[in-house]
ZAMARGU-4260 file (C-alpha; in steps of 0.2 Angstrom, whole numbers, plus 5000, padded with zeros to 4 digits):
<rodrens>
0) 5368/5192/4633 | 5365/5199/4616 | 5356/5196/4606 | 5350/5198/4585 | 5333/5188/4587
5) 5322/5189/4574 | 5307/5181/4569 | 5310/5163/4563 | 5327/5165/4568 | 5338/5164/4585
10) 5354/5162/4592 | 5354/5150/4607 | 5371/5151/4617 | 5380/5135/4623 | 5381/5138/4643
15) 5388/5128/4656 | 5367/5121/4660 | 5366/5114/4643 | 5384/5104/4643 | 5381/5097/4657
20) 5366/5089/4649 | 5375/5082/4637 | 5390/5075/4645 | 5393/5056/4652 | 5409/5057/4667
25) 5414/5041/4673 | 5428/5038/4687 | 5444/5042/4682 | 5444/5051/4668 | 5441/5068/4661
30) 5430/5071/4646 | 5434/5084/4633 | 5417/5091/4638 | 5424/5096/4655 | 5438/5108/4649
35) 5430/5118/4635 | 5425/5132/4635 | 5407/5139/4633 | 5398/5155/4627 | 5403/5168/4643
40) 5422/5164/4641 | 5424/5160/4623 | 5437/5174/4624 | 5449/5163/4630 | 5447/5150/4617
45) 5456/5148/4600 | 5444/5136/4592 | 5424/5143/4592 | 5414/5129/4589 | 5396/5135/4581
50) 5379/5124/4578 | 5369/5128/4563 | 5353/5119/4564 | 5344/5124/4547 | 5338/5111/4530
55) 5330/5126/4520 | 5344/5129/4512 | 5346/5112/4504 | 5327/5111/4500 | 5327/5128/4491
60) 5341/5119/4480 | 5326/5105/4478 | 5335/5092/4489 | 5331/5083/4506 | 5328/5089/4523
65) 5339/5083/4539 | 5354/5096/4539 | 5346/5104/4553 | 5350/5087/4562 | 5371/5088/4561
70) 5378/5098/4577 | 5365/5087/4588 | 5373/5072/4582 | 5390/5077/4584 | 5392/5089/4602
75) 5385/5074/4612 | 5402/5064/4604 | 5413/5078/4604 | 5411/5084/4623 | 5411/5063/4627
80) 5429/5061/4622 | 5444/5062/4632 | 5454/5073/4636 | 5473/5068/4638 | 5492/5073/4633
85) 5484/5073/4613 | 5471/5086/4617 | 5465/5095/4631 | 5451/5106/4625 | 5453/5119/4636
90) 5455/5131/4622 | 5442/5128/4612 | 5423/5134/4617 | 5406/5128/4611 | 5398/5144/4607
95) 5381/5141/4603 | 5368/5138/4590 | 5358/5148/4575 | 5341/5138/4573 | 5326/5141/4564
100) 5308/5139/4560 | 5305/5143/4544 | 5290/5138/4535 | 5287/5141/4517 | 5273/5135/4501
105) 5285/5136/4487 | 5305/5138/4482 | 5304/5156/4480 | 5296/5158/4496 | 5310/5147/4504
110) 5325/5157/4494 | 5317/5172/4501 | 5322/5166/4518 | 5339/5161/4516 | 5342/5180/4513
115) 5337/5183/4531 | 5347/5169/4538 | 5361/5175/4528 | 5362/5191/4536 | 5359/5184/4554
120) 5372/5174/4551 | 5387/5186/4546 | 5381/5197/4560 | 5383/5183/4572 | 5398/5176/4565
125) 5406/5193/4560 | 5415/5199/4578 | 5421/5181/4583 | 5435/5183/4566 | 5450/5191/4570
130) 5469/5183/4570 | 5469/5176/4585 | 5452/5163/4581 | 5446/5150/4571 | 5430/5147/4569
135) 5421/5130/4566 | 5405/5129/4558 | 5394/5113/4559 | 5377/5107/4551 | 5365/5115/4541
140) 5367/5118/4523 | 5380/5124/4512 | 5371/5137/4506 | 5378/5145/4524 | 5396/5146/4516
145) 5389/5161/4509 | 5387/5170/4526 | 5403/5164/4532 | 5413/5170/4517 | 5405/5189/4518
150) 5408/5190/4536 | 5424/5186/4532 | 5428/5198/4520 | 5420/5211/4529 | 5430/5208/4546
155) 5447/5207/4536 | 5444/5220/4525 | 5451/5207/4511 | 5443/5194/4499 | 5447/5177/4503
160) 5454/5161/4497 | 5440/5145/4500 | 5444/5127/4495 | 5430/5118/4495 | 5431/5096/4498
165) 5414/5094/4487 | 5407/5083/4474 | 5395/5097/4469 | 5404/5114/4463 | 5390/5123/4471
170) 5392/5137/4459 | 5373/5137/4452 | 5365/5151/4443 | 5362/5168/4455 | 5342/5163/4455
175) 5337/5166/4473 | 5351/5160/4486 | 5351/5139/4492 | 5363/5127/4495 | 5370/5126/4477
180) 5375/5144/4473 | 5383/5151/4487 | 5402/5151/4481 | 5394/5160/4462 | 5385/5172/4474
185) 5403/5176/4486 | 5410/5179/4469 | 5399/5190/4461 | 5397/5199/4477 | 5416/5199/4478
190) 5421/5193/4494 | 5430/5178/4488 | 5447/5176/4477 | 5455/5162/4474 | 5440/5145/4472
195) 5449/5127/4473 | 5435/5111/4474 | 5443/5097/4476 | 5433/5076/4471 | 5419/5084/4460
200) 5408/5070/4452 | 5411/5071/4435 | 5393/5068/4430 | 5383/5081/4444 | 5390/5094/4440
205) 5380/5103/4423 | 5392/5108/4409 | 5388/5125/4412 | 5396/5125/4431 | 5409/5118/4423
210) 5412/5133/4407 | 5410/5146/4424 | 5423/5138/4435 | 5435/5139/4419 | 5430/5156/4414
215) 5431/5164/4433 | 5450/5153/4433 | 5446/5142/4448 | 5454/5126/4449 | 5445/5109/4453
220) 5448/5091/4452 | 5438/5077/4449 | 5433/5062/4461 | 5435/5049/4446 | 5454/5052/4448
225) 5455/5048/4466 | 5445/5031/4463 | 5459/5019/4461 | 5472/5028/4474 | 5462/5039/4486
230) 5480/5046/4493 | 5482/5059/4475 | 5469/5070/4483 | 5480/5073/4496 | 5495/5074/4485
235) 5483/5087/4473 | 5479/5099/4490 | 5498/5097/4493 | 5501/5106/4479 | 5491/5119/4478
240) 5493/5122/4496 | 5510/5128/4492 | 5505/5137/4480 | 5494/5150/4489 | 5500/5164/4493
245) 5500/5162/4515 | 5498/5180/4518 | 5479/5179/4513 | 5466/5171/4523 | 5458/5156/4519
250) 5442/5147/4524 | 5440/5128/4522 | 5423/5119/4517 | 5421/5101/4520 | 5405/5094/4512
255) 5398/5079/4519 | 5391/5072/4504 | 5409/5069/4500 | 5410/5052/4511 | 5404/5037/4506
260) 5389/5031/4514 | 5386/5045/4525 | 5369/5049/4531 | 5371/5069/4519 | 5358/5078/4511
265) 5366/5071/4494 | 5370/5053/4499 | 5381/5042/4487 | 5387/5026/4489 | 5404/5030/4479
270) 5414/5042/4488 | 5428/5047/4500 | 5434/5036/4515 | 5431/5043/4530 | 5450/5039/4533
275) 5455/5050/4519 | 5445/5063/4525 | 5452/5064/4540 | 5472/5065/4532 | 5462/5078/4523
280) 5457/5085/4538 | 5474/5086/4547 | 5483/5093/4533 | 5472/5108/4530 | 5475/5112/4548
285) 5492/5115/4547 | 5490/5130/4535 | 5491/5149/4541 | 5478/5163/4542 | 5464/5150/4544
290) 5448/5160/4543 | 5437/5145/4546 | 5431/5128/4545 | 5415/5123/4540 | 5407/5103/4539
295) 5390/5106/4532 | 5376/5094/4524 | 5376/5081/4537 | 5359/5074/4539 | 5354/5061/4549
300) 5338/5054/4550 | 5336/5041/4563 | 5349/5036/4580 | 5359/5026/4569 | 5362/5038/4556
305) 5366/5047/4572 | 5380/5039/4579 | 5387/5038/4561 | 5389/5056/4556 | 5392/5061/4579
310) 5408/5052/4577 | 5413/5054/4559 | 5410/5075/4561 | 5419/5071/4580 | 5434/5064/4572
315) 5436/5079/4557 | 5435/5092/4571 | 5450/5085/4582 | 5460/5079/4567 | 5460/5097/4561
320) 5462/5105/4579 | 5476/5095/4584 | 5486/5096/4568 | 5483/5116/4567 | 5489/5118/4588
325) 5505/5105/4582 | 5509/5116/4568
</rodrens>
């Protein structure tokens, strides 16, 4: 098994021991947890499910903790649905996890750090992209779309596309990486073309983000429109769906915080339905040369909070999974 273990930071595979200890049979059923793949075989599988269980990202952007919580609350409701005519599972795999230990005294210290876990990340990440894959990324920050966007790039030998479903641009200054810069950092760096966010809150985003998403030419839209009729979002990704040019690759960010009520590092009692995030879900699926999915921010904090964000991240992942296999 290999391995790119540093200190601070490891990569723990998903093996047959540890499904097992998350899964519930009963009598005349199967459960989705008894046809996936794991780590050994992940070969065979299209979809490569990967836990990130980190909140230094978010803290070094001066917000809350509990992002590290978000795969635990959603593989023991992922593996526990059924498996039937709608999905079988056997070609997805639940790959493993990227944990961490990090301590730190101060922001710098902590932005420091997310260099580190940047680079474990793209080195794990980087040889499961190829045509054939899709890889799905759950919990943690979002500074971590940073990571996926590089490895990305770097596998493809091509920038790619991101839209990002986010009421935060996360297009901060370049002042040390966390969760609010990484799509400013992809850019700079030049691993990222096209940048579509979709339901930014009008007032949490500072006007400079604003002048440097008009002067870099990316497109957004603002939640505030979607308030009365929820379904123009989907009419809005429509559109530039068609638009893009479908040779390219794409990766798709999901942000938690973008639901209403939802146990995320930035909570908010006005948001998305859950419903329309899952139509959201579904429609992004269909599209070609899917590079990945990511669902970070989650972050529950007690077993209710749990159950919530288990079966709302559970629900995302099998609405985009069985829309992109129906295609």
């Amino acid at each position: 098994m290999k391995s790119n273990n540093i200190e601070n930071i490891f990569f723990q595979a998903f093996t047959d021991e540890l499904l097992v200890n998350h899964l519930t049979k009963r009598n005349g059923e199967t459960k989705l947890g008894e046809k996936v793949k794991t780590y050994d075989n992940f070969k065979d599988a299209r979809y490569v499910i990967i836990g990130i269980n980190e909140d230094i990202g978010p803290q070094a952007n001066l917000g809350l903790p509990g992002a590290k919580n978000g795969f635990n609350s959603f593989i023991k409701r992922f593996l526990n649905t059924q498996s039937n005519r709608f999905l079988l599972g056997d070609d997805i795999c639940v790959y493993g996890t990227i944990n961490t230990t990090f301590t730190f005294q101060n922001i710098e210290e902590a932005r420091k750090n997310i260099n580190q876990l940047d680079e474990f990340i793209a080195k794990e990440i980087g040889p499961l992209i190829n045509e054939g894959k899709i890889i799905i990324v759950i919990g943690g920050g979002h500074n971590n779309a940073y990571p996926l966007i590089k490895s990305s790039y770097q596998k493809l030998k091509q920038k790619i596309d991101v839209i990002n479903l986010d009421p935060h641009a996360d297009c901060r200054p370049l002042e040390g990486r966390h969760s609010g810069n990484p799509f400013s950092y992809a850019n700079e760096d030049g691993f990222m073309d096209n940048y579509t966010v979709f339901g930014l809150h009008q007032q949490y985003n500072s006007e400079g983000i604003y002048e440097y998403l008009d002067e870099n030419n990316f497109s957004y839209t603002f939640f505030e429109d979607y308030i009365l009729n929820q379904t123009e979002l989907l009419k809005d990704l429509n559109v530039t769906l068609k638009k893009r040019d479908n040779s390219k690759h794409i990766g798709f960010e999901i942000d938690l915080d973008s639901i209403a009520f939802m146990p995320s590092s930035a909570y908010t009692p006005s948001g998305l339905s859950i419903e329309t995030v899952r139509l959201y879900s579904k429609q992004i699926g269909k599209e070609k040369n899917i590079s990945y999915l990511h669902l970070p921010e989650a972050a529950p904090d007690n077993s209710q909070e749990e159950k919530l964000t288990g079966k709302a991240l559970t629900y995302i992942v099998l609405d985009f999974i069985k829309a992109n296999k129906n295609k």
